[in-house]
N, C-alpha and C positions, 0 to 999 in steps of 0.2 A: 775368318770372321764372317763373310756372306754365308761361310755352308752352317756356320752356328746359328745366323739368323733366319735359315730357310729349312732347318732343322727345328726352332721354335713357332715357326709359322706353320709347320705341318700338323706339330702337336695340342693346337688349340682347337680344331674341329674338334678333337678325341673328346677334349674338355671343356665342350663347348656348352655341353646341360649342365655338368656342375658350374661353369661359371655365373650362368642365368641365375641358379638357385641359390647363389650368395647376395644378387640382388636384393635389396629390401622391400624395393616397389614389384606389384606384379609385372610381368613381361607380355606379352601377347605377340609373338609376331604369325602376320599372313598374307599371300604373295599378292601379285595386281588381282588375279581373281576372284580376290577375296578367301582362298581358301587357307586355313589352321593352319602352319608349318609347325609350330613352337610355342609353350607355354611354361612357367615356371612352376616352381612348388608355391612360393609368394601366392601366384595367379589362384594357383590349385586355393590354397585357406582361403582368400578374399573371396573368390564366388563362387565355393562350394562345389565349384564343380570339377571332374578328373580328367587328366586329360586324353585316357579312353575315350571319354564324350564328345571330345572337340579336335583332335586331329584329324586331318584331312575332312570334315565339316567347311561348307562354307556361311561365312558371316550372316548372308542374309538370308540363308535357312533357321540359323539362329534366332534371328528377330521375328520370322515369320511364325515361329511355336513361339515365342514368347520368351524364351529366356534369356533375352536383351530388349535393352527397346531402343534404342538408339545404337549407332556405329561411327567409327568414322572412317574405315577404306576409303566406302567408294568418293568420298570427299578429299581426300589425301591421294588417290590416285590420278581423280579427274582435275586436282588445280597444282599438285606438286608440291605444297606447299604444308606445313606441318598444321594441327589444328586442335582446340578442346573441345572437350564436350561431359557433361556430367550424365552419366548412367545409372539408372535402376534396374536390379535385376527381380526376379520374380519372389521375389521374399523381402521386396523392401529395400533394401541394402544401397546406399548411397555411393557411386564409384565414378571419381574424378579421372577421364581417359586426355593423357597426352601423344596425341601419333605422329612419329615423323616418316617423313619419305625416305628407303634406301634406293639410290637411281645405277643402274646399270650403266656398261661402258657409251651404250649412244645416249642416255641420257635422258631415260624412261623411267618410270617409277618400276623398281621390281619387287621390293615387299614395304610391307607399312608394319613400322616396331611400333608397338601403342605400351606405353608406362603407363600401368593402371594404382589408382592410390583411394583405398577405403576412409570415406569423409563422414561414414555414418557416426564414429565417433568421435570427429573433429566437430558435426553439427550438434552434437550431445553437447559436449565441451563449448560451443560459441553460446547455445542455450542455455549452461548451466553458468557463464560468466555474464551474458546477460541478466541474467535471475540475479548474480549476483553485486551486476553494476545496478539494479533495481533496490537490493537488501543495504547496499551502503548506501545508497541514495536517500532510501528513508533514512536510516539511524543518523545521516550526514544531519537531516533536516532535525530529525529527533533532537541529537543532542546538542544544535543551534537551541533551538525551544528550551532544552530543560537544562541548558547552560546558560540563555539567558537568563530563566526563569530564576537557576541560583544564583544569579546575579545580584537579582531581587527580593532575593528571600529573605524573611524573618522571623525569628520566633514566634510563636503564638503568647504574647504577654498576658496572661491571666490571676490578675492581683486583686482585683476588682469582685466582689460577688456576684455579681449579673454576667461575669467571665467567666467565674469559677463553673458557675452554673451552666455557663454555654460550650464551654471545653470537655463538661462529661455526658453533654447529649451530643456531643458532635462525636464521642469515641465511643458513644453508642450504635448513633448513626453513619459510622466508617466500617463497622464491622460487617453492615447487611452488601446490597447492591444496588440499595433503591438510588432514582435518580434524583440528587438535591437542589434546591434552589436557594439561592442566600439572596438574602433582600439586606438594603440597609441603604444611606448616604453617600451619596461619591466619597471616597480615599475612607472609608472606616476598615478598609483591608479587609474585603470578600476575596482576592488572590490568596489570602494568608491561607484563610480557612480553606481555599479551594483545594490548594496544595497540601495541607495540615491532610485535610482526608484522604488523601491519593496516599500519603507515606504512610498513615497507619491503617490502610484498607491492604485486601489481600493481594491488589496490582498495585502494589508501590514497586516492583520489581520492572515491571513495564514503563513505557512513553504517559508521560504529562505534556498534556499539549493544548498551550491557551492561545484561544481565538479571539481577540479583540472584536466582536460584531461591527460597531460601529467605524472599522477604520479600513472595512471593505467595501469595494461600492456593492453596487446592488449587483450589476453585470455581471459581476465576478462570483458573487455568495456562491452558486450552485459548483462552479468549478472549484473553488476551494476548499468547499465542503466534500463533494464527495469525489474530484477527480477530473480528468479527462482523457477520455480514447486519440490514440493518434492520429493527427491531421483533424479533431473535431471543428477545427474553427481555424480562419486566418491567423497565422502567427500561434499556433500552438506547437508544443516540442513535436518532432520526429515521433519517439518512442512513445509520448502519453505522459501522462504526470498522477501523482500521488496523491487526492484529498487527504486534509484532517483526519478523517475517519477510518481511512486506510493506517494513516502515521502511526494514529493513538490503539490501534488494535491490540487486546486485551488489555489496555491500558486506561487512562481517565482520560476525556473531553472537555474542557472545561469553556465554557461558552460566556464571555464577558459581557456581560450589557446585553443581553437576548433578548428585551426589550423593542431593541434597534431591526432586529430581523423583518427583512422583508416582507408579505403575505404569501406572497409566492414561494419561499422559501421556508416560509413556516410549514406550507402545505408537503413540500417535498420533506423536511424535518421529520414530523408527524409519520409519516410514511417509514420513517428506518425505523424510527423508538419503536412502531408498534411491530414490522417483520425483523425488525436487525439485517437489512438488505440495502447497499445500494446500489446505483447505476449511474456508470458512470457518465459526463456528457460525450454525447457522440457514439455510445453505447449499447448496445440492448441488454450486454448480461450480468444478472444479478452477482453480487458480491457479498457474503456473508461477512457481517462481521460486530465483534465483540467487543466494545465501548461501554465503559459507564461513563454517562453526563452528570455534569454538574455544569447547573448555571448559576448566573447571577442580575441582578437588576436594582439600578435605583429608583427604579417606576413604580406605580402602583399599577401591577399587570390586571389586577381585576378591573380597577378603571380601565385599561386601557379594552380590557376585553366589551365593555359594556360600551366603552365607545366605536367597537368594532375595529379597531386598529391591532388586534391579538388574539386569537384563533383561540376560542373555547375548547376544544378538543386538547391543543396542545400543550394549552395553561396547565389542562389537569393531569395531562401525562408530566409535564417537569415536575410539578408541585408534589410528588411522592411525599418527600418530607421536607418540612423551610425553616430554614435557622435563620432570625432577621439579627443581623447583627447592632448593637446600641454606637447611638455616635460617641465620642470622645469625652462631651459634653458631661455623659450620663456614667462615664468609667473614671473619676479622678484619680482613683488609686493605681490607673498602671499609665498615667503622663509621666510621671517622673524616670521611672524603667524605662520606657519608650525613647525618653529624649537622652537618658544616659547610654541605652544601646545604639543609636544613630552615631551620638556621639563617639563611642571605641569605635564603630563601623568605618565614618568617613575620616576619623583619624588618623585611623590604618592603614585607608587607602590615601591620602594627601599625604602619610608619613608625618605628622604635627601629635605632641602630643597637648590636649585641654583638657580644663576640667569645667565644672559650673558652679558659680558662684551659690550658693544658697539665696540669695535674692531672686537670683536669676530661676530656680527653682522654684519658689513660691509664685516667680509670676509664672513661670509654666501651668502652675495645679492652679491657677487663679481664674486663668485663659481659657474660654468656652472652645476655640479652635473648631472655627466653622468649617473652615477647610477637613477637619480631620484629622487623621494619622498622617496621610497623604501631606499636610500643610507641613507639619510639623517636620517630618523626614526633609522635606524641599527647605526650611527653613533652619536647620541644622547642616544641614550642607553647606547651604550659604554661609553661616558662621565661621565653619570649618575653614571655609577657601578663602575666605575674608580676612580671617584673623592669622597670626605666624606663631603664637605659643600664650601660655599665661591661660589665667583666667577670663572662662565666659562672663562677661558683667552685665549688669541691665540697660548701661548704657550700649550697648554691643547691641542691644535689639531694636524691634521694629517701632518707631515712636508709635501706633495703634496698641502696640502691648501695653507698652507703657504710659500711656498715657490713661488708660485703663486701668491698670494696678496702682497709679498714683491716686487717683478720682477714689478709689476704694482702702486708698491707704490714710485720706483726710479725714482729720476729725474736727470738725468746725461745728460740734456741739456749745463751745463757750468762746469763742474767738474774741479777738480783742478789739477793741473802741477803735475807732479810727476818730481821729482829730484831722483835719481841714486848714489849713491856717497860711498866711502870704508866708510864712517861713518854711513851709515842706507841710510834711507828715508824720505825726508822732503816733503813741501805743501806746495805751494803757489795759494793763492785768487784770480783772477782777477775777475778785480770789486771791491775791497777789498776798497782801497783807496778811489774810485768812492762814493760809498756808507758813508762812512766815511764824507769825503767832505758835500755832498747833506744833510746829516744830516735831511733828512726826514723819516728816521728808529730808531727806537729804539734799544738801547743796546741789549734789551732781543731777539731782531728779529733778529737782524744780528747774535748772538750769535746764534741760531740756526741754520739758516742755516749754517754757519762756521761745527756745529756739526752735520749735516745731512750729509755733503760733505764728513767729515771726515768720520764718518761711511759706507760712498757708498764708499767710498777708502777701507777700511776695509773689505766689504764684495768684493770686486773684488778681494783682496790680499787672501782673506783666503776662500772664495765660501763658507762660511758656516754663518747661523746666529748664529747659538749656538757657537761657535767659536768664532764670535765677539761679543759676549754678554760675555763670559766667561774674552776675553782678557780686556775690558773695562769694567766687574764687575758691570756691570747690568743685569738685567730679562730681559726676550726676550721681552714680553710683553710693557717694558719701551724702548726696544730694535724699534721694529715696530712701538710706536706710535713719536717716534723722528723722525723715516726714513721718514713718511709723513706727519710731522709736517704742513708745508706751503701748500698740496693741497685744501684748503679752500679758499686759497687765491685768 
């Protein structure tokens, strides 16, 4: 058995270079004086070089012509101890050196093995997975934004002819690049339109990314607009972070309330629209990039510019072209679409199915809806979460609605007498008779009106409808629709 193992001990010198060259990391070895004993094939690809060139050479001739710049021998000889070090060779070339100590029988170092391993494109690899924790990092943020945003989305309801009319210059004005501005009332849904343009422009394929102005502070505007370099400021990320304008690249910007912007930040604003450049903070270098804006505002930016609170310059770069959108007020023909689509919306998300009363519809179209689209969505929600099935009624709504559709639903053109007396209070008809007589009405008609009159008595005695509903033991609902039984007429 010992001669079989001092028979395979003898035979590994033999094969002692093919076994180097099965290694997968290069090999280097060289003895205490630094000099070449052995090198791989590995060695040979990773640094180019043969090893005609470097046997019996020593190390720090090497370094001295330059075709290393660092070693590690004479450090592995002088502490014994194994050690790294990262190497460049003369072409660039990135080389991770592991050396350990081989010690002789008193216990000297007698060669240094160094495992050499090519990191040039491991640092390719760490930079291209960086670049690419940077590429999700956006669309992570992107598709927060334009997931929200469908969150929020809705049709463009255009029933209305002041809609019709604004829906084919807005698909005129989606085709160009110019930058838009939408004017109009809080909640009259400038979002709608914002987005309406982005899907039928040529970057609906790209990021939609709405910046609320107003819900940034001032501090922050320029960092969130265009970015920040890393370490720009106390407590900012390691790596640097991403502006707006970065996100939204070849994509839309849409800027809510622009209005609200800074001066200072107006001024930095102004600066990209007119080069398409920015910088980031903490930065010096410029960044191209390819945004269309779209804003919006419920101001009157010329006022505001004539009172010096909005940068003339900037006014007139957003104002390319401005679609003011009309309030609610001034579109009656698409409330009823509006509150019937909220309505399948938040139905489907409560899982409730409703519908709405026809009452409850005319007081919608009746309703000036100061608040807006905005009121109105907020206000069907409400419904929705409030109520468990059945019909929307009018008594279901906000006593300001109704109480408003009722004021509009009396007719106290011929009202009845009121009598005064220690016994109560009585009614008498005029016309009563008259009607009677002509006998060109039907029972059931006169009999309403008689109970419409009665009830407008009712509610001028008591100013309440829940009041007269409760003392005459009807729903309010059967309540309103008696009080303007005859406006068809």
């Amino acid at each position: 058995m010992n001669d079989q193992i001092k028979t395979a001990d003898s035979s590994i010198p033999k094969y002692f270079s093919r076994i180097l060259d099965l290694i997968s990391d290069g090999v280097y070895i060289s003895d205490r004086q630094g000099r070449t004993l052995k090198v791989n094939s590995m060695y040979e690809r990773l640094s180019g070089l043969k090893k005609e060139q470097l046997l019996g050479r020593n190390v720090d001739h090497l370094v001295s012509e330059g075709i290393f710049d660092t070693i590690l021998n004479p450090e592995i000889v002088k502490t014994g101890k194994p050690a790294t070090c990262l190497q460049t060779d003369s072409k660039g070339k990135k080389l991770v050196l592991n050396g350990y100590p081989i010690f002789d029988n008193s216990g000297e170092v007698a060669l240094v093995v160094t495992f050499v391993r090519d990191i040039t494109l491991l640092s390719q690899l760490r930079e291209q997975i960086r670049s690419q924790r940077k590429l999700v990092e956006k669309f992570k943020t992107n598709f927060q934004y334009i997931n929200e945003g469908s969150d929020h989305q809705r049709p463009l309801i255009a029933n209305s002819p002041v809609m019709v009319d604004l829906r084919r210059s807005l698909e005129d004005l989606s085709a160009t690049d110019a930058n838009i501005l939408l004017q109009g009332e809080t909640g009259v849904g400038k979002d709608v339109f914002a987005r309406k343009i982005h899907q039928i422009s040529a970057r609906s394929g790209n990021p939609f990314i709405k910046v609320d102005c107003p819900t940034i502070h001032e501090s922050l505007f320029e960092s969130e607009l265009f970015g920040y370099a890393p370490g720009a400021f106390s407590g900012a990320h390691t790596k640097g972070k991403l502006g707006f304008f970065e996100m939204a690249e070849k994509g839309t910007l849409f800027l809510d309330e622009i209005g609200e912007l800074p001066l200072a930040v107006q001024a930095k604003l102004l600066r990209v629209l007119q080069d398409r450049e920015i910088v980031r903070v903490g930065s010096t270098k410029l960044r191209k990039v390819d945004v269309r804006i779209v804003s919006a505002t419920n101001r009157d930016l010329e006022e505001e510019v004539r009172q010096g609170r909005f940068r003339s310059d900037l006014f007139y770069r957003l104002r390319v072209a401005v679609i003011t959108i009309p309030p609610v007020r001034d579109r009656h023909e698409d409330v009823v679409p509006l509150a019937q689509y909220f309505l399948e919306r938040y139905g489907s998300r409560y899982k409730k199915s409703l519908i709405f009363d026809d009452d409850t519809l005319k007081v919608f179209s009746q309703y000036d809806w100061p608040g807006n689209i905005r009121e109105m969505e907020n206000l069907v929600q409400s419904l929705v979460i409030t109520k468990q099935s059945g019909n929307v009624r009018i008594s279901d709504l906000p006593s300001n609605m109704v109480g408003l559709f009722a004021d509009s639903c009396r007719d106290l053109s011929n009202p009845p007498t009121e009598n005064l007396s220690k016994t109560g209070t009585t009614l008498e008809f005029p016309g009563l008779n008259r009607e009677l007589e002509a006998g060109d009405r039907s029972l059931k008609s006169i009999m309403s009106d008689i109970e419409r009159q009665i009830l407008n008595f009712a509610l001028k005695k008591h100013s309440s409808h829940t009041k007269v509903a409760e003392r005459f033991k009807v729903d309010r609902s059967t309540l309103f629709r008696k009080l303007r039984a005859d406006r068809s007429k």
